[in-house]
C-alpha positions as CSV (number, residue, x, y, z in Angstrom):
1,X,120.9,85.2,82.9
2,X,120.1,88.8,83.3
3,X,118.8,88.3,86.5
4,X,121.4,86.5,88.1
5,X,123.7,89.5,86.9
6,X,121.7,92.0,88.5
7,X,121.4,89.8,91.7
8,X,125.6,89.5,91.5
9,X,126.0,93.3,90.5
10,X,124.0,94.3,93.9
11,X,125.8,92.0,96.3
12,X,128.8,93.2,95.3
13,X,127.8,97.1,95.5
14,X,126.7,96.1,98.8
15,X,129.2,95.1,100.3
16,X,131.3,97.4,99.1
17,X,129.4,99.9,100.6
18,X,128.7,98.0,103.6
19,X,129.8,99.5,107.1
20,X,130.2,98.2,110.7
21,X,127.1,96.6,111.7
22,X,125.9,95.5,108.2
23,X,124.6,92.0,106.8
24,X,124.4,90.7,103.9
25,X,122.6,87.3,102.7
26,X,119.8,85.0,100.9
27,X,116.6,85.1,100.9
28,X,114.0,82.3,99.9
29,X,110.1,82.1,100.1
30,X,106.8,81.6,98.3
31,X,105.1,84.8,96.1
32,X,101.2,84.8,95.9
33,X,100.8,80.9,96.2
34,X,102.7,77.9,96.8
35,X,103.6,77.5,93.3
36,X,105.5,80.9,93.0
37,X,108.9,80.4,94.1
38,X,111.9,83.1,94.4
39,X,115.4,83.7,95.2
40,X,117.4,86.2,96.0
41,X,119.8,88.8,98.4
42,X,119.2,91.3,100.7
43,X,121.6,93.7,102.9
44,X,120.9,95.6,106.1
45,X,122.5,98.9,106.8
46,X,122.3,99.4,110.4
47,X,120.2,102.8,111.8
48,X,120.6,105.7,109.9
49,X,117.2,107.2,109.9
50,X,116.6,107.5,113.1
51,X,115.2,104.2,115.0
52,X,114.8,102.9,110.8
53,X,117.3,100.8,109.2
54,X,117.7,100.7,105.6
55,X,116.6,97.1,103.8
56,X,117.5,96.6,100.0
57,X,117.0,93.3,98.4
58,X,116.0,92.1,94.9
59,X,114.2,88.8,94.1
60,X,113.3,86.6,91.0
61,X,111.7,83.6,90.4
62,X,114.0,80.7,88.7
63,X,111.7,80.0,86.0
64,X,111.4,82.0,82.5
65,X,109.2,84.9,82.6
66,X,109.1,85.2,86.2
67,X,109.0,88.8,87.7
68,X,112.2,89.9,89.2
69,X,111.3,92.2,92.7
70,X,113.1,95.3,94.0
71,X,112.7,96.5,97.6
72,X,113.8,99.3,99.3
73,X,112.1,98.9,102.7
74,X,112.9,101.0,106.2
75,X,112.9,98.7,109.1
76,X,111.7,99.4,112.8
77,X,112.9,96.7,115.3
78,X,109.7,96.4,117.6
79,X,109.3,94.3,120.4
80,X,112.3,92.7,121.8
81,X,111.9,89.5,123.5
82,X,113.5,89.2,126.9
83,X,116.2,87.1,127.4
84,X,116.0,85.0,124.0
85,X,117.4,88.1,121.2
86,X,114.9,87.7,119.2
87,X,113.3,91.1,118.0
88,X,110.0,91.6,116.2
89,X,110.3,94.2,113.1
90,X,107.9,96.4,110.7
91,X,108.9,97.7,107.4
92,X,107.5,99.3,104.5
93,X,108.7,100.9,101.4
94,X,108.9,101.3,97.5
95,X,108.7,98.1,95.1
96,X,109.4,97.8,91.8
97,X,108.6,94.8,89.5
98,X,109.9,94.0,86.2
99,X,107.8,91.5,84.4
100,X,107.6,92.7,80.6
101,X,106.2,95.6,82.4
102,X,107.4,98.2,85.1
103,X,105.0,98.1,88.1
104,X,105.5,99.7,90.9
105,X,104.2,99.4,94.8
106,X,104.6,99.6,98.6
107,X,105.6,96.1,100.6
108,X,104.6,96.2,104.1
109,X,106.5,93.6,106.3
110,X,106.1,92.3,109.2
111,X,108.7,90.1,110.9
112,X,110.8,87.9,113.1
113,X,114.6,88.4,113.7
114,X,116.3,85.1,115.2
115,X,120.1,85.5,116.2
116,X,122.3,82.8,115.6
117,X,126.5,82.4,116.5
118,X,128.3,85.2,116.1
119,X,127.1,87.9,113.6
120,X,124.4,85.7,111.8
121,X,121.0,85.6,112.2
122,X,117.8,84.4,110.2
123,X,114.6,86.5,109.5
124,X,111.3,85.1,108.8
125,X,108.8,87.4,107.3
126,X,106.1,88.5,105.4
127,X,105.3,90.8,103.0
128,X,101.8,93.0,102.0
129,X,102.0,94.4,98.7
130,X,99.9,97.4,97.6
131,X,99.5,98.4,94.0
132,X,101.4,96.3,91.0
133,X,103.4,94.3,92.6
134,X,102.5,90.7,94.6
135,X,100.3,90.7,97.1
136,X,101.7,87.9,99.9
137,X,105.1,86.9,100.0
138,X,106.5,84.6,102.7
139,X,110.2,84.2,102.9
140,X,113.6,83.5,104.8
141,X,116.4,85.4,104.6
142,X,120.0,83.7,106.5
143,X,121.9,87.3,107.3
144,X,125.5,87.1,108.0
145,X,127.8,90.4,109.6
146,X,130.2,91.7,107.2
């Protein structure tokens, strides 16, 4: 229940805070194994550090005791691919998993952005973790503009 508060709490700080150019939307994958499913939300602020845009999301698994995730990432659109939109991304930054326990970590993504209609698109990535936190993470995230 907690959880799902804290997910609701950040979507709506995010997008109250959102400006031109942002997206906000679920995310889905696998954590660690095939067994370890999660949920969650994540919003894109458009460049502000440079070339880097600013990636928050937060994730949990639906069953009890699962470990609820916290990302703060910087993202680096790569290698646009002519003539199709879609754009090849990096990311990294500070993790923070609450399981009983505060752990803390770097995620390293890697990633595809795939445009759909309009101001939608999907991304399909995945995730290194270093220190505390999950090591692979595989997951889909269905952005739309706000």
């Amino acid at each position: 229940m907690r959880r799902g508060a804290a997910v609701l709490l950040t979507i709506l700080f995010a997008a109250a805070t959102a400006q031109a150019g942002s997206s906000l939307g679920p995310r889905a994958g696998f954590s660690g194994n095939a067994n370890d499913f999660y949920l969650g939300a994540q919003m894109e602020f458009p460049a502000k550090f440079g070339a880097f845009s600013l990636i928050p999301s937060f994730d949990f698994g639906p069953g009890s005791g699962a470990a609820s995730v916290a990302n703060a990432d910087l993202r680096l659109y790569l290698i646009p691919l002519p003539d199709t939109g879609l754009r090849f991304y990096a990311g990294a930054g500070p993790t923070m998993m609450l399981s009983g326990d505060l752990e803390l970590g770097l995620s390293l993504t890697a990633g595809l952005n795939i445009p759909m209609n309009g101001s939608r698109s999907y991304n399909v990535e995945y995730r290194w973790g270093l220190g505390d936190i999950p090591d692979h993470k595989f997951g889909l995230a269905i952005m739309f503009g706000l």
